[in-house]
C-alpha positions in Angstrom: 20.9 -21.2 12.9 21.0 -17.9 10.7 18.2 -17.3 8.4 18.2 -16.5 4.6 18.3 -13.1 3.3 15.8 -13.4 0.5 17.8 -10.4 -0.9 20.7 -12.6 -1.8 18.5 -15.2 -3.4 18.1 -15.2 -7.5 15.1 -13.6 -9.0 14.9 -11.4 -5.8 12.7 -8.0 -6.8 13.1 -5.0 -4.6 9.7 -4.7 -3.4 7.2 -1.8 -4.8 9.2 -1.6 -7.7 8.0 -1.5 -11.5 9.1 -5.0 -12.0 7.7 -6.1 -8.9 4.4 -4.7 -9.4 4.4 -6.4 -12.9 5.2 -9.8 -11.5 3.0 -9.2 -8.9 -0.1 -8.5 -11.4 1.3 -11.5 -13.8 1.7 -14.3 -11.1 -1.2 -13.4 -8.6 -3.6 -11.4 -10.6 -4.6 -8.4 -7.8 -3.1 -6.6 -5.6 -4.1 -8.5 -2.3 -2.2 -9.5 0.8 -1.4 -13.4 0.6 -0.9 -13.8 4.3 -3.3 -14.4 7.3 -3.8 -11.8 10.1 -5.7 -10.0 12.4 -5.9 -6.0 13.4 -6.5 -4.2 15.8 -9.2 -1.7 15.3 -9.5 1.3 15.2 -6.0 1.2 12.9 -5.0 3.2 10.3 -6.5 1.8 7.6 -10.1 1.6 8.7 -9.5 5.4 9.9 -8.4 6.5 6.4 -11.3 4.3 4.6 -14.3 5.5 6.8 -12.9 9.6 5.7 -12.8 8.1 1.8 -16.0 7.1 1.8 -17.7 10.7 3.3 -15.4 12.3 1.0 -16.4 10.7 -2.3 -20.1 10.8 -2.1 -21.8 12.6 -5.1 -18.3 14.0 -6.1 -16.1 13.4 -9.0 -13.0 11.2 -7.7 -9.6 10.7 -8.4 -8.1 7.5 -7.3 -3.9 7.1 -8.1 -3.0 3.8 -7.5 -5.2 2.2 -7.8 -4.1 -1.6 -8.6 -6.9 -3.8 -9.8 -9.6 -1.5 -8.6 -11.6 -3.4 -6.3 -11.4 0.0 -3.9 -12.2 2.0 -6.8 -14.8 0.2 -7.7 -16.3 0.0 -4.2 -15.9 3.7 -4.0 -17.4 4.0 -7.0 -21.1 3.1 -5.4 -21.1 6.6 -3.5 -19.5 8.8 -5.7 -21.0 10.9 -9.1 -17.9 9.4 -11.0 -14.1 8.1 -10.7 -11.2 7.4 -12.6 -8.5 4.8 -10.9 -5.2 5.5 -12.6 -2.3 2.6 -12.1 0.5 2.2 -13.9 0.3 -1.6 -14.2 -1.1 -3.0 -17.4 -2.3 -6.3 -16.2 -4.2 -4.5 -13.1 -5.6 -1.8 -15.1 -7.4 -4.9 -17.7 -8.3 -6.9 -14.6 -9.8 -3.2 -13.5 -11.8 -2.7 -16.8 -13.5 -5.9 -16.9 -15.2 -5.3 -13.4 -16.1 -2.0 -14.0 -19.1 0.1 -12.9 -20.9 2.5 -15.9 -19.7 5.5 -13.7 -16.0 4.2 -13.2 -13.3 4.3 -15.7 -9.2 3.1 -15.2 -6.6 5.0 -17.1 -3.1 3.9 -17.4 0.1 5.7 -16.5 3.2 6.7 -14.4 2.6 9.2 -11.9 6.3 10.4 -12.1 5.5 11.8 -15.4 2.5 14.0 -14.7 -1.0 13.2 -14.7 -3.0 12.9 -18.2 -6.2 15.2 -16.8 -7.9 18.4 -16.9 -7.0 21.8 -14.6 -9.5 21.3 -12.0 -11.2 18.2 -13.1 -11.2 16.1 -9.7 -13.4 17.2 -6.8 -11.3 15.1 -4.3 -8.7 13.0 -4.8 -7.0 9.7 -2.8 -4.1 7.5 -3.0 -4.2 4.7 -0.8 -1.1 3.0 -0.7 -0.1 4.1 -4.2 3.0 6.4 -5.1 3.6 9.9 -3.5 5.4 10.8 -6.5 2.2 12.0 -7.5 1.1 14.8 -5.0 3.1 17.4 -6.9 0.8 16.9 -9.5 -2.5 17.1 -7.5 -3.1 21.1 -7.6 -3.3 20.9 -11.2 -6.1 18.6 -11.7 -7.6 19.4 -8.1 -10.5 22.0 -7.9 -10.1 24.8 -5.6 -10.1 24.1 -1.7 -10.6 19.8 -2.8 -10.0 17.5 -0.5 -6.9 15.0 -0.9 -6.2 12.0 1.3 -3.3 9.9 1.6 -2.4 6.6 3.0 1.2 5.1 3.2 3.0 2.9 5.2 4.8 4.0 8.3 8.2 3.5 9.0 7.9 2.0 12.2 5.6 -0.9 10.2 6.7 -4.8 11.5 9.6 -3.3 13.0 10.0 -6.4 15.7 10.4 -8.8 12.3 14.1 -8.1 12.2 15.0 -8.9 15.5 12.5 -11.6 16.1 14.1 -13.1 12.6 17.6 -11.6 11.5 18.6 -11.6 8.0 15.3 -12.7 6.9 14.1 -9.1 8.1 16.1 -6.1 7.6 15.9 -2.9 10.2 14.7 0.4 8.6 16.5 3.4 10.0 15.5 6.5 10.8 12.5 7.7 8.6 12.5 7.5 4.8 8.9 7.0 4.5 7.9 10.4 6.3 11.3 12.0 5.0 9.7 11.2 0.9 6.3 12.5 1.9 7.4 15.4 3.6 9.3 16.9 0.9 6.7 15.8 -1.6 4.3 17.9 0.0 6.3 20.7 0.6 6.5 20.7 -3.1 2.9 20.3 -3.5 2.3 23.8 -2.6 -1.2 22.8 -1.0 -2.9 25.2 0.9 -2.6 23.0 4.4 -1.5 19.6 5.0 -1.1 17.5 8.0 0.8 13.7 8.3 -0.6 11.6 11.4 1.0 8.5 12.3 -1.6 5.8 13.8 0.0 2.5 15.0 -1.8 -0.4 16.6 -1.1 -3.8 16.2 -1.2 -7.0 13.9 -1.2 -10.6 14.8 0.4 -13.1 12.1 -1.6 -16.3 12.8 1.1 -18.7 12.0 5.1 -19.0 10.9 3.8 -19.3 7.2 1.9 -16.0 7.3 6.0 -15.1 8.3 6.9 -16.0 5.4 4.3 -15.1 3.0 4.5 -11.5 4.4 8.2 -11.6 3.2 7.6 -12.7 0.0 4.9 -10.7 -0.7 4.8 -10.1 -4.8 8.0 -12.3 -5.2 8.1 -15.3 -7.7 6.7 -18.3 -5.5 10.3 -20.0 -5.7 11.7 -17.6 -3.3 9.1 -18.8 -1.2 9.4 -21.9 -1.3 13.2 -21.6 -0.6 12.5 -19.6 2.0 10.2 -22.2 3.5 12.6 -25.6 2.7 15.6 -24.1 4.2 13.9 -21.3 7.0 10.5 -22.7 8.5 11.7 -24.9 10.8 14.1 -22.2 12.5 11.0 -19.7 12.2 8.3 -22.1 14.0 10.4 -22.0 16.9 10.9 -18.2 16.9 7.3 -17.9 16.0 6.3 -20.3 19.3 8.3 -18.9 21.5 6.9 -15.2 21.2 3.4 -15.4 20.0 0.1 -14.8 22.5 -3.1 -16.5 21.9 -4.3 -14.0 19.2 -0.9 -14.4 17.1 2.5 -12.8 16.9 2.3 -9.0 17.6 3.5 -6.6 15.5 3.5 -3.5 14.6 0.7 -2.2 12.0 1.7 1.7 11.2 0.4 4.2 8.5 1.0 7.6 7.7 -2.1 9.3 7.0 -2.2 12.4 4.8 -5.1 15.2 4.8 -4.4 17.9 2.8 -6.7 21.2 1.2 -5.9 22.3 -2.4 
């Protein structure tokens, strides 16, 4: 039996877009991963934290991206001061009201430059937030700063579209790496290096499937998805998971780069 594509379904958002990340903020409140899993470690994303928090202590931080600041605020223990900058409304109040004395949120589009001083960042991090803004990042970077990035990689959950057609679509080639690379170029940092670190996930159950799909959609594509799909994904689900989970693959691009 095929599977849906949840593309083809009404009130479908293309993910990480500016209407997804408003519906995202309006129906869930944060920006938090609804499904269950486990990582591997050491993965990307431990990597790239453990470097944020050496990098940020007694410095003043810029954080671009920064969704409903949780990070930022975490962040915000070690360093002098820090500034999370989103451009989602909803996440930047849900930001404010948990904020530390020495943290402040500031709203705005990275595609249209950055609303800050020459030179006023020591360091600067985007963690899963938009690369449209390292052109930008000289500017408002002092001299020989620190900047790291973290993004998905473009090998990320690439067994999901043959493990579940249509449901999953195959990326090809490298867009991800493609975007960054020619950002940076255009960054005209000193130095800059990309690593890619890939390890592995395990999706506990055929719902975490789903919700991973559906991620920041309206809950009624989910719970299309799950009348018409779950049954057909169980079996897929059964049939190639181990006793920690389904594998897959967990990638990130991790960006170091000297102003």
């Amino acid at each position: 039996m095929a599977l849906t594509d949840p593309k083809k379904l009404e009130g479908w958002l293309p993910p990480h877009s500016l209407e997804w990340y408003k519906q995202l903020s309006e129906v869930v409140g944060d920006y938090r991963y609804s499904w269950n899993s486990k990582l591997a470690e050491p993965n990307g994303e431990s990597i790239f934290d453990q470097e944020v928090m050496q990098m940020v202590q007694g410095k003043k931080v810029l954080d671009v991206g920064c969704g409903h600041g949780e990070y930022t605020i975490q962040c915000g223990k070690l360093a002098q001061e820090i500034v999370g900058f989103d451009v989602t409304e909803a996440f930047i109040q849900t930001a404010v009201n948990n904020k530390l004395n020495n943290v402040s949120f500031v709203l705005g589009n990275t595609k249209n430059s950055l609303p800050f001083e020459d030179n006023e960042f020591d360091c600067v991090y985007i963690r899963k937030g938009p690369t449209s803004a390292y052109p930008h990042l000289k500017r408002v970077t002092k001299d020989s700063g620190t900047i790291l990035g973290l993004h998905p990689g473009d090998e990320m959950n690439k067994e999901l579209p043959f493990l579940f057609p249509n449901l999953f679509k195959a990326t090809t080639k490298t867009p991800i790496l493609n975007q960054l690379q020619d950002r940076l170029k255009n960054s005209h940092f000193t130095s800059y290096t990309i690593q890619t670190i890939s390890t592995k996930e395990y999706l506990e159950s055929p719902i975490d499937v789903l919700k991973l799909r559906c991620f920041g959609q309206h809950p009624s594509i989910y719970e299309q998805l799950k009348e018409k799909d779950l049954q057909t994904i169980t079996t897929i689900f059964n049939e190639n998971a181990t006793a920690e989970g389904l594998p897959i693959t967990f990638s990130r691009y991790i960006v170091r780069a000297i102003v």
